[in-house]
C-alpha positions as a Markdown table, in Angstrom:
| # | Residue | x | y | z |
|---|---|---|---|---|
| 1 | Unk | 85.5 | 136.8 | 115.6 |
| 2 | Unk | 88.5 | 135.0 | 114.6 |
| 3 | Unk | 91.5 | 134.8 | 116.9 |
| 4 | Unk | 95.2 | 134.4 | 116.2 |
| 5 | Unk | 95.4 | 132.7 | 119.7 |
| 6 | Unk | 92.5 | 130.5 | 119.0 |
| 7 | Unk | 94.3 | 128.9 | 115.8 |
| 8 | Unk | 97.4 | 128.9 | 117.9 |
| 9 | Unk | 96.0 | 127.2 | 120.2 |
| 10 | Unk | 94.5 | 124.6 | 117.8 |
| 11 | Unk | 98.4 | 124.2 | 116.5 |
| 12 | Unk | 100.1 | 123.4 | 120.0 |
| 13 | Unk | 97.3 | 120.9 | 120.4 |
| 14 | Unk | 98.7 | 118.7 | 117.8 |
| 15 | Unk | 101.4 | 117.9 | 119.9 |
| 16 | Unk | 98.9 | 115.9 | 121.6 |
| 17 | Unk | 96.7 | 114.7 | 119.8 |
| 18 | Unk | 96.1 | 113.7 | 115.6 |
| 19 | Unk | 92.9 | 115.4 | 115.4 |
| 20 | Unk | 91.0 | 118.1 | 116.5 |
| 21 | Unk | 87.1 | 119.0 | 115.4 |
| 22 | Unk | 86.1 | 122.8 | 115.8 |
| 23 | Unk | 82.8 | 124.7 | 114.9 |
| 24 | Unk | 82.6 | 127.8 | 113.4 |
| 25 | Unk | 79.1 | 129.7 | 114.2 |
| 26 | Unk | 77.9 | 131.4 | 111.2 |
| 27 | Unk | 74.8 | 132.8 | 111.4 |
| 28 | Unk | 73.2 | 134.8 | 114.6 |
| 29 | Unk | 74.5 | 136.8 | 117.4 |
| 30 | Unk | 77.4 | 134.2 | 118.3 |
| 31 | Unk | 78.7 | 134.5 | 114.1 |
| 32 | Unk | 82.6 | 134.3 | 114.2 |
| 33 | Unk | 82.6 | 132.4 | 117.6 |
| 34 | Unk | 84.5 | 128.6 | 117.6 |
| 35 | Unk | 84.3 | 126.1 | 120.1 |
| 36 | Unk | 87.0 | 123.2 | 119.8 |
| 37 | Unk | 85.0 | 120.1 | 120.7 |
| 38 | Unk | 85.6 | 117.1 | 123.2 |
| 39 | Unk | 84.8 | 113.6 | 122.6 |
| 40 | Unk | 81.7 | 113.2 | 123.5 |
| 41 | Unk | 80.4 | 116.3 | 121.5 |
| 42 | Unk | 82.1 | 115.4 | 118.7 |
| 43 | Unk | 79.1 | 112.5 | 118.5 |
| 44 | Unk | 76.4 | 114.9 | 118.7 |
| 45 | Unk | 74.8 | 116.3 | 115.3 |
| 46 | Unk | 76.2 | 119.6 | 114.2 |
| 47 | Unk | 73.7 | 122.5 | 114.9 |
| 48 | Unk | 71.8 | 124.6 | 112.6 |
| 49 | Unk | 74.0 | 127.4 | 111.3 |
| 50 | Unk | 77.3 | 125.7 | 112.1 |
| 51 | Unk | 80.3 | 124.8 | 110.6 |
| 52 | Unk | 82.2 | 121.6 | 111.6 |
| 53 | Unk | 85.3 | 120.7 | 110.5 |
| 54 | Unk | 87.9 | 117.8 | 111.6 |
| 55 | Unk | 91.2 | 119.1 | 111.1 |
| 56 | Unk | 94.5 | 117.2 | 111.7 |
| 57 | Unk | 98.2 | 117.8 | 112.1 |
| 58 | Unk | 101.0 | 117.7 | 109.4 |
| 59 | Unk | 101.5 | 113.4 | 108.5 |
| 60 | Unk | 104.0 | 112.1 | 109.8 |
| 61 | Unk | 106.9 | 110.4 | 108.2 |
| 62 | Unk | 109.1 | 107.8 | 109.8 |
| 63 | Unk | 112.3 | 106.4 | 108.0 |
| 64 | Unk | 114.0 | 103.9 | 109.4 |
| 65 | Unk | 118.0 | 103.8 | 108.5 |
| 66 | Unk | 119.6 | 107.3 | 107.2 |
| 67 | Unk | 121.5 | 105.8 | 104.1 |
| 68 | Unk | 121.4 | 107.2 | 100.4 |
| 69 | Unk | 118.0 | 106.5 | 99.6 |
| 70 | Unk | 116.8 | 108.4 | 102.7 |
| 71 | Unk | 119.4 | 111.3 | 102.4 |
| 72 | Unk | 116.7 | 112.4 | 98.7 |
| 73 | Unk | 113.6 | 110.7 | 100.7 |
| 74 | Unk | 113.4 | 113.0 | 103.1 |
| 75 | Unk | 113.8 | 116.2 | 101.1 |
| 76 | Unk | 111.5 | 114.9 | 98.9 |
| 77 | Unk | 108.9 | 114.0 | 102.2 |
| 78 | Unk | 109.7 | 118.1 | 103.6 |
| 79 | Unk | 108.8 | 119.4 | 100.0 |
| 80 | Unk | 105.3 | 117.5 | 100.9 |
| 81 | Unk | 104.7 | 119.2 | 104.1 |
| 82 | Unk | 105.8 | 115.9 | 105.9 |
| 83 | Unk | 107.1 | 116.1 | 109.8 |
| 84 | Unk | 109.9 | 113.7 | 109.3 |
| 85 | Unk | 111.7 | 111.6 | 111.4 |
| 86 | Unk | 114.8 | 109.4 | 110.8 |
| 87 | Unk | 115.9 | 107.0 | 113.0 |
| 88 | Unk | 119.6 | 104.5 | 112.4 |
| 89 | Unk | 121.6 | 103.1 | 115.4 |
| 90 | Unk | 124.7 | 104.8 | 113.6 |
| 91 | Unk | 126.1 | 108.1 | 114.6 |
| 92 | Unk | 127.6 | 108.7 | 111.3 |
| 93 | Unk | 124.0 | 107.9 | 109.3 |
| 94 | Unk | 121.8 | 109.9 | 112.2 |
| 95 | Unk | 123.1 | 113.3 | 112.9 |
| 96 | Unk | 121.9 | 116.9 | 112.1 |
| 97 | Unk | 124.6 | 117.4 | 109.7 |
| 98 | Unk | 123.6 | 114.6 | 107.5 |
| 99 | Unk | 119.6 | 115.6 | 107.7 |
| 100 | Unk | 119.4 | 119.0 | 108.2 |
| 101 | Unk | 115.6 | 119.1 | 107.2 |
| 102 | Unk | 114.5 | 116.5 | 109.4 |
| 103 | Unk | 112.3 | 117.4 | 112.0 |
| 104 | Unk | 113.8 | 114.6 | 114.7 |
| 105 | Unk | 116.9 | 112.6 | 114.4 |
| 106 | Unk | 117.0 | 109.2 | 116.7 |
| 107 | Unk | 120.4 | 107.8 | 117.0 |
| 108 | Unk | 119.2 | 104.7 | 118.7 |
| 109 | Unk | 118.4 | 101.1 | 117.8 |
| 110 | Unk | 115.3 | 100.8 | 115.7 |
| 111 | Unk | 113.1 | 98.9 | 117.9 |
| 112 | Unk | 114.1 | 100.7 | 120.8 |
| 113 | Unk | 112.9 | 104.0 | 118.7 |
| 114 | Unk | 109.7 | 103.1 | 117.1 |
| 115 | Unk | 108.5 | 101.2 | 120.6 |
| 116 | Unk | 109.5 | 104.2 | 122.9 |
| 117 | Unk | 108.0 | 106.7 | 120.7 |
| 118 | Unk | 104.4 | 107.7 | 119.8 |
| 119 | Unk | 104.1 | 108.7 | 116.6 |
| 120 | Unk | 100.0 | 108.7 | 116.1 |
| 121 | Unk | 97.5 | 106.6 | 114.5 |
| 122 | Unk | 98.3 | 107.7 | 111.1 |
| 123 | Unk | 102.1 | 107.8 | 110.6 |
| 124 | Unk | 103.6 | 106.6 | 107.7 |
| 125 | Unk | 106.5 | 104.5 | 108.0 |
| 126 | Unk | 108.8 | 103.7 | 105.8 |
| 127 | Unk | 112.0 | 100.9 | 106.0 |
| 128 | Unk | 114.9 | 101.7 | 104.1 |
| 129 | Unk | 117.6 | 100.0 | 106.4 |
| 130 | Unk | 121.2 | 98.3 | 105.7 |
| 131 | Unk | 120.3 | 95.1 | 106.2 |
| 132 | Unk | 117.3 | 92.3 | 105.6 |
| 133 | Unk | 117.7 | 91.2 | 109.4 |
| 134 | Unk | 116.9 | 95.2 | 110.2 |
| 135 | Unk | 114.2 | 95.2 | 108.0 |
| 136 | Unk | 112.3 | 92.6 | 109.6 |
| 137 | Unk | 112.9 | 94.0 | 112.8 |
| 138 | Unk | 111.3 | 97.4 | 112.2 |
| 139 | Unk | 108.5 | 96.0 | 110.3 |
| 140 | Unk | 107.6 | 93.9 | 113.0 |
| 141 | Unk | 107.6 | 96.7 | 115.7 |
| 142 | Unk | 105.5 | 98.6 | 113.2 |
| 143 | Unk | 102.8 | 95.7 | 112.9 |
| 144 | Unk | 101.6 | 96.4 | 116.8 |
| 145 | Unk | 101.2 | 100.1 | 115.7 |
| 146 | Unk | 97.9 | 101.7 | 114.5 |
| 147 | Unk | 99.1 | 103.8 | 110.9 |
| 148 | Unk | 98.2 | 105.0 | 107.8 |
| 149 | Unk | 101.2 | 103.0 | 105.8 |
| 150 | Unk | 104.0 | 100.8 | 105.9 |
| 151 | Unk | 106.5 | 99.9 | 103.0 |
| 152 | Unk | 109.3 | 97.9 | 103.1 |
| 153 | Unk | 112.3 | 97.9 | 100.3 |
| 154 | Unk | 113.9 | 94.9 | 99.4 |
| 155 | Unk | 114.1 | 92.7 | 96.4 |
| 156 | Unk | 110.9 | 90.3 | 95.0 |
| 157 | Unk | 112.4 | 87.4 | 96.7 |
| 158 | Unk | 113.5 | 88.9 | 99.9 |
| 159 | Unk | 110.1 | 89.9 | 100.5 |
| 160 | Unk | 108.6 | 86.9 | 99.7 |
| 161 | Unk | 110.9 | 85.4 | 102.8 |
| 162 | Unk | 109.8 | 88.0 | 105.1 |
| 163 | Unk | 106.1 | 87.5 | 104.4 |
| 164 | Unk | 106.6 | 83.8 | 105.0 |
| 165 | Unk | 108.6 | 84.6 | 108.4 |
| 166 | Unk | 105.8 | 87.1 | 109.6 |
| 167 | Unk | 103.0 | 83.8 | 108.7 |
| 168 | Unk | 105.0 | 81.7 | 110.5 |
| 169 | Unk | 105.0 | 84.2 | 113.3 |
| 170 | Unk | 101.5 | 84.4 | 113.6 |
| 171 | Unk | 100.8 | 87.7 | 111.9 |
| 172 | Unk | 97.4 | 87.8 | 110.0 |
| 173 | Unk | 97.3 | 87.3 | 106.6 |
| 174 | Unk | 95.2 | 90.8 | 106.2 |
| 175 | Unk | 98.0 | 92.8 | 108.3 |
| 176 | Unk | 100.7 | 91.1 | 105.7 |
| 177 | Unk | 98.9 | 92.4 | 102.8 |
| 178 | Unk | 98.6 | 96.1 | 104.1 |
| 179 | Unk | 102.3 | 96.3 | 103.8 |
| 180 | Unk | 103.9 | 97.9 | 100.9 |
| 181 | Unk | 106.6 | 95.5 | 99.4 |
| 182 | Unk | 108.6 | 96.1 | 97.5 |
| 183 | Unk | 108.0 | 99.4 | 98.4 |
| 184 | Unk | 107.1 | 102.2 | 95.9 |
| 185 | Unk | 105.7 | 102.7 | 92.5 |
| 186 | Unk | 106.7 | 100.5 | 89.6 |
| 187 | Unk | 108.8 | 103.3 | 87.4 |
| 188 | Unk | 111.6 | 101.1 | 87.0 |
| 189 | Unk | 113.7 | 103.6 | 89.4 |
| 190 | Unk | 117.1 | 103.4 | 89.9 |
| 191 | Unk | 119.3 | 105.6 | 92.0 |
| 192 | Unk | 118.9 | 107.0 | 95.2 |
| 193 | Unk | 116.9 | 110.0 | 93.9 |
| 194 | Unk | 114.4 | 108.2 | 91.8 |
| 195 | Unk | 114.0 | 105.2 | 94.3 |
| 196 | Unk | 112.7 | 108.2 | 96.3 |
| 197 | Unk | 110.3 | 110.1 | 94.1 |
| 198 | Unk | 108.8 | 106.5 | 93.6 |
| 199 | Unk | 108.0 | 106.0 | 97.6 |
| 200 | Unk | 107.0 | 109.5 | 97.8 |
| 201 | Unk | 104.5 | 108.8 | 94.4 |
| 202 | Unk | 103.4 | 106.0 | 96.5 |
| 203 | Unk | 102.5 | 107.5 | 99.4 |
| 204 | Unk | 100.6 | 110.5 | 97.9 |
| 205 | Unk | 98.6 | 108.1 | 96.0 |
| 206 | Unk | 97.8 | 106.3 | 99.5 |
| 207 | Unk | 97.8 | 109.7 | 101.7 |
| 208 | Unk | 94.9 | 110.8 | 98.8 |
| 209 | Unk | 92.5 | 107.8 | 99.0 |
| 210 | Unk | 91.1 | 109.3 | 101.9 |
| 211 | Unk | 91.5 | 113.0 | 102.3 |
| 212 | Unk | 91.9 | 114.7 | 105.3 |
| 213 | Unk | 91.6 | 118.6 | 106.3 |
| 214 | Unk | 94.7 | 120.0 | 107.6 |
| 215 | Unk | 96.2 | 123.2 | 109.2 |
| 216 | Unk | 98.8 | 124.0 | 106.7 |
| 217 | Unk | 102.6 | 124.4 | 108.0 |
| 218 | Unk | 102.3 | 127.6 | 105.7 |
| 219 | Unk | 99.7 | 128.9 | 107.0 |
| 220 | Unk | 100.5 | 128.6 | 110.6 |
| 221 | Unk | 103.5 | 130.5 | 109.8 |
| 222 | Unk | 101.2 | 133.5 | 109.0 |
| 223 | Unk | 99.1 | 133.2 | 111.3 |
| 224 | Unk | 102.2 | 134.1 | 113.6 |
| 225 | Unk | 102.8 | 137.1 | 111.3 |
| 226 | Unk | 102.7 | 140.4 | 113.1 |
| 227 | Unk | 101.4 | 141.4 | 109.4 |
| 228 | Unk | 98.8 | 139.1 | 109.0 |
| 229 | Unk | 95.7 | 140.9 | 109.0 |
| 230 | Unk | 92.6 | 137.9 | 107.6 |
| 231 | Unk | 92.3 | 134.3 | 107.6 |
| 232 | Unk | 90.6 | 133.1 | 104.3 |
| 233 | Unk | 88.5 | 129.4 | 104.4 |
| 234 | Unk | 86.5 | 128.0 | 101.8 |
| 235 | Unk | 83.7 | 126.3 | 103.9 |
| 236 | Unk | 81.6 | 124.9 | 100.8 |
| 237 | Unk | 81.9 | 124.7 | 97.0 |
| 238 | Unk | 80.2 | 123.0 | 94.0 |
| 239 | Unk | 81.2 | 122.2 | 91.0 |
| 240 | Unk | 84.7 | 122.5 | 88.9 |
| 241 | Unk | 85.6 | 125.4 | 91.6 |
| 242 | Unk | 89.5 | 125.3 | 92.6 |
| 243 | Unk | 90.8 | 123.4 | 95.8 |
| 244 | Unk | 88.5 | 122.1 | 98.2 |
| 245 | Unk | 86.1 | 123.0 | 101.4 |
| 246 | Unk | 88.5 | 123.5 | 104.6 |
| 247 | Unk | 91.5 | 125.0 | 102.3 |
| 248 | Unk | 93.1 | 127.8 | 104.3 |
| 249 | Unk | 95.7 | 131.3 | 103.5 |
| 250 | Unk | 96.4 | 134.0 | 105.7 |
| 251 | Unk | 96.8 | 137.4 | 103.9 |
| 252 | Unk | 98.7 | 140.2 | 105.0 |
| 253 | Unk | 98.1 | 143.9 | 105.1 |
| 254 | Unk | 100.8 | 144.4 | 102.1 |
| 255 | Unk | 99.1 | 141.6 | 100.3 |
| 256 | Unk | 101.3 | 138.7 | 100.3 |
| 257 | Unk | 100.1 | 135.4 | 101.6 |
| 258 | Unk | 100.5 | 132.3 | 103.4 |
| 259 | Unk | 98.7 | 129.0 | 101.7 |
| 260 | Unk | 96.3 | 129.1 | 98.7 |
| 261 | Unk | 92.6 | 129.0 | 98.5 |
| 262 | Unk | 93.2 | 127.6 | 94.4 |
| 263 | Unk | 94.9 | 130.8 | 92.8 |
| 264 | Unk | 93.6 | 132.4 | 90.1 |
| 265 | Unk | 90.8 | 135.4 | 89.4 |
| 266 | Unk | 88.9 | 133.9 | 93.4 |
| 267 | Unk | 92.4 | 133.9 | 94.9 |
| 268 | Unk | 92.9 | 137.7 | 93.8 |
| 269 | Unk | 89.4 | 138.9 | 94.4 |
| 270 | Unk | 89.6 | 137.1 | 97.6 |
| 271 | Unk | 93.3 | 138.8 | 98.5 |
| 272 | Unk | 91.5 | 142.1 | 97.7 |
| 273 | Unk | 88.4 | 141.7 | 100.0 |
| 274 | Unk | 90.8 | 140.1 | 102.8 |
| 275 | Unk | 93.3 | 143.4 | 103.1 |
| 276 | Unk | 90.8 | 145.6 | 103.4 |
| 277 | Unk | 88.4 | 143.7 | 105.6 |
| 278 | Unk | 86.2 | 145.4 | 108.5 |
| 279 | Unk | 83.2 | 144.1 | 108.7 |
| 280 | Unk | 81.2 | 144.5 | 111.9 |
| 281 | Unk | 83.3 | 141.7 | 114.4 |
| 282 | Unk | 85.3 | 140.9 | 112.0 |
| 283 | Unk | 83.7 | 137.7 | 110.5 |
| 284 | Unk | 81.9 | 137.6 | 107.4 |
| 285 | Unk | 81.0 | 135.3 | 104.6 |
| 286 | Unk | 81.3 | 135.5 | 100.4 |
| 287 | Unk | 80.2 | 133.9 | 97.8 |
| 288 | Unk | 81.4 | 133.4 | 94.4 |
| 289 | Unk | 79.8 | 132.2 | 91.6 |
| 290 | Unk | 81.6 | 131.0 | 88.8 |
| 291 | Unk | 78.8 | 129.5 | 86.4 |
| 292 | Unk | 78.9 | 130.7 | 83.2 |
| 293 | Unk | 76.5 | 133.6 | 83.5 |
| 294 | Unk | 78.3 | 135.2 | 86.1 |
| 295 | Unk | 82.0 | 134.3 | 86.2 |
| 296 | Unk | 82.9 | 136.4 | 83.2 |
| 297 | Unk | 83.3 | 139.4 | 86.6 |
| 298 | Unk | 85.8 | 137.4 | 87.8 |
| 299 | Unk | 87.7 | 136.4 | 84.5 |
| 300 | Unk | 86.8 | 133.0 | 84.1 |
| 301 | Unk | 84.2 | 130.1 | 83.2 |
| 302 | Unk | 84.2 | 127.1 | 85.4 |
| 303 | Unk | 81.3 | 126.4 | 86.5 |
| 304 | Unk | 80.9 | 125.8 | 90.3 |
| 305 | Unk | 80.4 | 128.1 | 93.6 |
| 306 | Unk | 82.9 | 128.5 | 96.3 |
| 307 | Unk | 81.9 | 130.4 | 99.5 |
| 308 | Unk | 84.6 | 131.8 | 101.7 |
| 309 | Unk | 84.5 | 132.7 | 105.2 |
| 310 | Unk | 86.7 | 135.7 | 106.0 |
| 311 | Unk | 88.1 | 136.4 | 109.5 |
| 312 | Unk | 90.1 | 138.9 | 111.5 |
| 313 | Unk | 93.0 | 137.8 | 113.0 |
């Protein structure tokens, strides 16, 4: 069975760590039981009946100077589920009052901040500072980090003379071409806001290269709901079915939820199954099948499966 602690306990450990693989039995007298896996086990084959899964923690965001274009950037990076944190030697440009949504303000210098702090192996960092000198500092103390992305901002030629000053300080010519530069998509942006919406396009477009499985803000916040009664998972699908394996709500006892499993007719029957849930320890499994034969029961022709673990919190 499912337990709110368990999934609690899976959230605190991302304080400590980017990712964390679990297994779900689903099949057999031990159905419903997980087992959060250590290192070495994490090598080992899956066994028969199981499902594994490597989930990990919100991405990280880290902007470096708090000026205009990073007052809309990081509302922008919050509306995306970021954990987002600014850092700018300036009291005036790093204080709650100017980023109230930012997760952690560092009023400090900005090598001092990104080498004093651990952000993971798969932050995203992005320089929006006052200055060319600045820029060139952060980017080099983000070089030595393992991440998922850097970008820089900065005129064609101002680049150009930064990428010739990061040769001539050794750095490979592989680690220079990682480096977003000017940074953001080509829209032809021009203020603050839309310099922002063309980093954040950016970075999704990176971020979704290579997907990764993650335990929604959302739906953390239900499973802390006194109200929450079921957690919902898609575990497999085929086909033109909604969002993918590992997606994740929490439904309550009055019906509302935390997180999507797609919408639409699945969501609802789904929603339906999830408030009144009781199977025998509280763990059971659904399938629905939304070929065209048989999807007509559930309003709608899409062709693909999804099957859906249900759980008692």
């Amino acid at each position: 069975m499912a337990d709110r602690e368990m999934y609690l306990q899976i959230a605190a450990l991302f304080a400590q760590t980017d990712e964390i693989t679990i297994e779900t039995t689903l099949m057999g007298e031990q159905a419903g039981q997980k087992k959060i896996l250590t290192g070495e086990e994490r090598m080992l084959p899956p066994g028969e009946h199981v499902y594994r899964e490597t989930l990990y923690g919100r991405s990280r965001a880290v902007v470096c100077g708090g000026g205009h274009v990073s007052l809309a950037l990081v509302r922008f990076l919050k509306l995306l589920d970021f954990h987002v944190t600014v850092i700018d030697g300036r009291e005036e440009f790093a204080n709650r009052e100017r980023f109230p949504e930012a997760d952690e303000i560092l009023c400090m210098d900005f090598e001092e901040g990104l080498e004093q702090r651990d952000f993971g192996e798969h932050a995203y960092y992005i320089i929006v500072t006052r200055g060319h000198k600045d820029d060139y500092r952060c980017l080099r103390s983000i070089l030595k980090k393992k991440r998922d992305y850097v970008g820089m901002i900065g005129s064609r030629g101002k680049v150009a003379m930064s990428f010739e000053r990061l040769r001539q300080d050794g750095v490979e010519e592989e680690e220079i071409r990682k480096i977003h530069a000017p940074i953001g998509l080509a829209i032809s942006a021009q203020t603050p806001a839309e310099i922002g919406v063309s980093i954040c396009a950016e970075i999704i477009q990176e971020k979704n290269k290579y997907p990764r499985k993650t335990l929604e803000e959302e739906v953390l916040r239900g499973i802390r709901d006194e109200n929450a009664v079921t957690m919902v998972t898609v575990v497999e699908k085929s086909g033109s079915s909604p969002r993918g394996e590992a997606t994740r709500m929490v439904v309550c006892r009055d019906g509302s939820i935390y997180g999507t499993i797609g919408g639409g007719p699945i969501e609802f029957a789904a929603v339906k199954e999830a408030r009144n849930f009781s199977d025998a320890g509280g763990f059971s499994i659904r399938e629905y099948d939304l070929s065209n034969s048989k999807a007509a029961t559930l309003g709608m022709v899409c062709g693909g499966k999804v099957k859906v673990l249900f759980e008692k919190l």
